[in-house]
C-alpha positions as CSV (number, residue, x, y, z in Angstrom):
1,X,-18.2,3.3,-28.5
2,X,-16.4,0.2,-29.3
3,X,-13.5,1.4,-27.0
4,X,-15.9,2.3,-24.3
5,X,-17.2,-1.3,-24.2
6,X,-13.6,-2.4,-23.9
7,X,-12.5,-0.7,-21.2
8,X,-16.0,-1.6,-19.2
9,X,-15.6,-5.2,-20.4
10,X,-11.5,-5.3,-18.9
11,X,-12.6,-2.9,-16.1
12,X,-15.5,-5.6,-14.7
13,X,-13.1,-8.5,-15.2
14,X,-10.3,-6.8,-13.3
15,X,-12.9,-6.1,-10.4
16,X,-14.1,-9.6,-10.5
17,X,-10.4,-11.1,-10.8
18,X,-9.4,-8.5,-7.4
19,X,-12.7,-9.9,-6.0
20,X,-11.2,-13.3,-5.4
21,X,-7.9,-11.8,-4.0
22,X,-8.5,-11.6,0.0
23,X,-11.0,-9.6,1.2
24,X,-11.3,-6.3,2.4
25,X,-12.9,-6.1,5.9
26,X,-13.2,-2.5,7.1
27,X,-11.5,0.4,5.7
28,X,-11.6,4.4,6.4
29,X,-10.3,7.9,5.0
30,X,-10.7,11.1,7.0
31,X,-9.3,14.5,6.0
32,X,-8.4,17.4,8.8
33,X,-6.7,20.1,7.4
34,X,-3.6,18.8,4.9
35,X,-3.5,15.6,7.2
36,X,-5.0,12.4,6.1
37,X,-5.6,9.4,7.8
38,X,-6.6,6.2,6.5
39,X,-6.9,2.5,7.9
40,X,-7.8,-0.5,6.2
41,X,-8.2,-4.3,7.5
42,X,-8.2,-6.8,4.9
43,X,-7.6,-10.9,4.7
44,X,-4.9,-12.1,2.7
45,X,-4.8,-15.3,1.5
46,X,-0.8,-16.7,2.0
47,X,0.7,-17.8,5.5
48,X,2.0,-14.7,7.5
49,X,5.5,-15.6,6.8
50,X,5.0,-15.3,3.4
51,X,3.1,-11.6,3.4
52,X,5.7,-10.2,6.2
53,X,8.1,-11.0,3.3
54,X,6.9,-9.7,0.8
55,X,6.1,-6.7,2.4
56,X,9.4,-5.9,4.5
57,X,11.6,-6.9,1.0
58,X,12.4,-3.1,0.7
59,X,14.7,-3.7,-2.6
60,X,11.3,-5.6,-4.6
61,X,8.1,-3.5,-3.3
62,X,7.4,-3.0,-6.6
63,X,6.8,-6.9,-7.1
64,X,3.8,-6.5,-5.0
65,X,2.5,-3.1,-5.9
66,X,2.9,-2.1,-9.6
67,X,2.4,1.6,-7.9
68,X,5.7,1.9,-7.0
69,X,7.6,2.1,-9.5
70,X,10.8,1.6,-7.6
71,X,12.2,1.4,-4.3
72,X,15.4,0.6,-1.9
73,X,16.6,0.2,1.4
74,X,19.3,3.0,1.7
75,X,20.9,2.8,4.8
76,X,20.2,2.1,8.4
77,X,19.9,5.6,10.5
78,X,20.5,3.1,13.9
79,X,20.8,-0.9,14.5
80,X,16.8,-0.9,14.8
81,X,15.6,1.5,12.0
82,X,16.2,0.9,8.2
83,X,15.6,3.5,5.7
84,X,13.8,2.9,2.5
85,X,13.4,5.2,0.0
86,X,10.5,4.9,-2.8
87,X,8.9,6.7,-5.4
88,X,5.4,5.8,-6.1
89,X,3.2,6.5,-9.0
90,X,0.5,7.8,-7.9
91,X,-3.3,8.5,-10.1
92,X,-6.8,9.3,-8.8
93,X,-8.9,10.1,-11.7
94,X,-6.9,12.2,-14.4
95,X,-4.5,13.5,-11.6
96,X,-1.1,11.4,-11.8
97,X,1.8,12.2,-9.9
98,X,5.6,10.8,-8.9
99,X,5.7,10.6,-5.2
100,X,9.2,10.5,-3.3
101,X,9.0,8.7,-0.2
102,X,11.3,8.4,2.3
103,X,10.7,6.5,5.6
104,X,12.8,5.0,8.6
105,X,11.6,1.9,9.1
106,X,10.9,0.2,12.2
107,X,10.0,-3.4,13.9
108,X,8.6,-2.7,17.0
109,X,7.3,-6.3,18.0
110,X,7.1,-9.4,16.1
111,X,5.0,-9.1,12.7
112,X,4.6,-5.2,13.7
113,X,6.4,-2.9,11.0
114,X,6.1,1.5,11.6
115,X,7.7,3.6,9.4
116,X,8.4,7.5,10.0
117,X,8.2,10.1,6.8
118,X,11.4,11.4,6.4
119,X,10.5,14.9,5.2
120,X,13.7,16.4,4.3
121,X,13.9,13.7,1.7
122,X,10.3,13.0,0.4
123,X,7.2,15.0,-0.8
124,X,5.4,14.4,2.6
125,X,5.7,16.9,5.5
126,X,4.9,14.4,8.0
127,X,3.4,10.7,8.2
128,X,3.3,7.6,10.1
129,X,2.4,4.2,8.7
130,X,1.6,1.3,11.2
131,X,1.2,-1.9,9.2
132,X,0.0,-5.1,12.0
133,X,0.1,-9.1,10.7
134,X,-2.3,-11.5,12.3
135,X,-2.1,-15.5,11.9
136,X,-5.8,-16.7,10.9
137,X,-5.3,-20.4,10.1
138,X,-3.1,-20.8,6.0
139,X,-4.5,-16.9,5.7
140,X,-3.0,-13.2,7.0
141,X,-5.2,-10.3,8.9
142,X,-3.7,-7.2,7.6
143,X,-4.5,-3.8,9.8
144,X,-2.8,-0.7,8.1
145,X,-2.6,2.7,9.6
146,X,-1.1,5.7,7.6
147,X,-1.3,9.6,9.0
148,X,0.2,11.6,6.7
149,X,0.8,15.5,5.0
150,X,1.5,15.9,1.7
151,X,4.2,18.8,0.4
152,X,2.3,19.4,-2.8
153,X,-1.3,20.1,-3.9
154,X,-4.4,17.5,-3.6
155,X,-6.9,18.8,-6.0
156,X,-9.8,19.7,-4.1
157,X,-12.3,17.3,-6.4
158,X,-10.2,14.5,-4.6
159,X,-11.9,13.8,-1.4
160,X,-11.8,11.0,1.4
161,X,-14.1,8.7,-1.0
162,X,-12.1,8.7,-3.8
163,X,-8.9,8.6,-2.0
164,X,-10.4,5.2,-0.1
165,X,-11.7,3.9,-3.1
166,X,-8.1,3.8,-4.4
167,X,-6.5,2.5,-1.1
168,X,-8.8,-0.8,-1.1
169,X,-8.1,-0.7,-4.8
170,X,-4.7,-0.9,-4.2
171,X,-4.5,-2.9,-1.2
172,X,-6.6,-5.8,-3.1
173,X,-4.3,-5.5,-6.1
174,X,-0.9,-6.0,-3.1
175,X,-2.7,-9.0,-1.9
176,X,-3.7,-10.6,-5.6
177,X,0.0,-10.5,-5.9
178,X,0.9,-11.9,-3.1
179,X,-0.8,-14.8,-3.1
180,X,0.2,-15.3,-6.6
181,X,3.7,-15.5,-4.8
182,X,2.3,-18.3,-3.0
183,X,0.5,-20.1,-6.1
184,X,3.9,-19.7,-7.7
185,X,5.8,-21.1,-4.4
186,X,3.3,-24.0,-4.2
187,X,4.1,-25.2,-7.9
């Protein structure tokens, strides 16, 4: 019981610490077929310079997402496209699983970053990512897009609301550690 109280006790602090981390503004899962799509919007509190950074530092993802547990830019397929390859740990509920990602990774427009699943070399059949950076004053608007298709089994218990419950999970965790980038940068 004692343990129980614990974990509640850590679990509410985490939530309120990730509460003060940028701020979630809309976010959605959908499921059609084996595809799913999700988008989220959130604020991020560090100049736009500073999250396009962090987030296009292929060789140090996992400095702003503990998830991945590592990942590497491993060649460039053309002059425009780098390809990064990651592998992400992955748990929703008791299910936990090493994910291989591989995606060619694009700049389409200024503070504008796609990247294509390479299925050949990752555990998705398909998937596009679309992540959009937006000035607002000392902060960031994030808009993230992802359509993808897993190559291995989603337990059916794991639906669209779980699923998005961990995606703004996650996202709020990348942007507490990005702006304790910036706390760190400011010192």
């Amino acid at each position: 019981m004692a343990c129980t109280r614990c974990c509640l006790f850590y679990t509410l602090l985490f939530h309120a610490f990730l509460a003060q981390a940028g701020s979630i503004q809309a976010s959605t899962v959908e499921r059609d077929g084996d595809f799913y799509a999700l988008a989220i919007t959130a604020q991020i509190d560090a100049p736009l310079e500073i999250v396009y950074q962090s987030i296009t530092d292929f060789d140090n993802l996992a400095a702003i997402n503990p998830n991945i547990e590592k990942s590497r830019l491993v060649g460039r397929p053309n002059a425009d496209t780098q390809r990064v390859h990651s592998v992400i740990k992955v748990c929703i509920l008791m299910f936990c699983k090493r994910v291989v990602q591989v995606q060619d990774v694009t700049r389409p427009s200024e503070h504008v970053i796609e990247a294509v699943i390479v299925p050949a070399k990752s555990d998705f059949r398909s998937g596009f990512a679309r992540w959009q950076l937006t000035p607002q004053g000392e902060s960031t608007l994030l808009s993230f897009s992802h359509r993808f298709e897993p190559d291995f089994w989603v337990p059916p218990v794991i639906g669209p609301w779980i699923i998005k419950r961990k995606l703004i999970s996650e996202v709020a965790e990348t942007a507490m550690y990005i702006e304790v980038r910036v706390d760190e940068q400011d010192r």
